[in-house]
LOMARKOL-909230 format. One record per residue (C-alpha): x negated, y, z. Coordinates in steps of 0.001 Angstrom, whole numbers, plus 500000, padded with zeros to 6 digits. Each point is the difference from the previous one (the first is absolute). Example, Ala and Ser with C-alpha at 12.3 -4.5 7.8 and 13.67 -1.06 7.14 Angstrom:
residues 2
487700495500507800/498630503440499340/
***
This chain:
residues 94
530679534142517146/499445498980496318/496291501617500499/499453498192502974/500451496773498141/498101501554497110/497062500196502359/500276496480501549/499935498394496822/496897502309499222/498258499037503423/500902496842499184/498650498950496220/496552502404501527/499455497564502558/499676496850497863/496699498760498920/499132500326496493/500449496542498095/497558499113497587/499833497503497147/498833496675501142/499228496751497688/501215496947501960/497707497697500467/501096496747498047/500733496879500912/497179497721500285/501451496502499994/497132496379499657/500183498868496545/501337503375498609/498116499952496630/497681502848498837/499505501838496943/497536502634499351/500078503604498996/499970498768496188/502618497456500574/497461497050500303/501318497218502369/497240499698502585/501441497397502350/502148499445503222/499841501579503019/498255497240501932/499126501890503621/501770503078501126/496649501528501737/501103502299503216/498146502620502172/499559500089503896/503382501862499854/502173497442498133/500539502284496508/499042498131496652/496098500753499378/500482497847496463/500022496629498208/497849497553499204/500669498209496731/497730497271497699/499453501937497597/497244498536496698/499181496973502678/499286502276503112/501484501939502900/500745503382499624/501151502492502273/502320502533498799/500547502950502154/503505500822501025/499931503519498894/499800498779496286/503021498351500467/503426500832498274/503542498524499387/499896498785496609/503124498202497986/498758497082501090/497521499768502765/497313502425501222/497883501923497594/496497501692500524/499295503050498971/496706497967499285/499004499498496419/499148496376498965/496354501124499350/499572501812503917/501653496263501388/497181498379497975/497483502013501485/500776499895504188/
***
C-alpha cells in the first residue's frame, strides 16, 4: 500500500509541466514617469501604444521637445515609475 502511494505521488509530480522563470510584465499606467537606464528622468508615459492583439507594444513620451516611442520590452518596474533599460544617449538618438 505505502508503495502504491509512493508511485502516485511519483506519477503525479512527472506529469506536471516544468515551470520556468517568468518576469511579469509591469504595470504600464498614463502619466507613470520614466527614467532611463542611468537614472535620467526622461518624461511621462503620455500614450500606452498597443498591438493588433491588445498587449502593450510601448510608450510614447516628449522627450527634448519631441515624441518618442519607447518599446515595451525596455520597460521595467522601477522605485518610482518605469525605467528603460535605454541609456539617456540611445533615447537621444531614436
Amino acid at each position: 500500500m505505502k508503495l502504491i502511494k509512493i508511485l502516485a505521488v511519483a506519477a503525479t509530480l512527472a506529469a506536471q509541466a516544468p515551470v520556468f522563470a517568468q518576469t511579469a510584465a509591469p504595470t504600464i499606467a498614463k502619466w507613470a514617469k520614466i527614467y532611463s537606464a542611468d537614472g535620467a528622468k526622461v518624461g511621462r508615459v503620455e500614450v500606452i501604444v498597443n498591438n493588433a492583439d491588445g498587449s502593450v507594444a510601448g510608450v510614447k513620451t516628449i522627450y527634448q521637445e519631441k515624441f518618442l516611442t519607447i518599446p515595451a520590452s525596455t520597460l521595467s518596474a522601477g522605485t518610482d515609475g518605469l525605467k528603460t533599460s535605454l541609456t539617456k544617449a540611445e533615447l537621444r538618438k531614436m
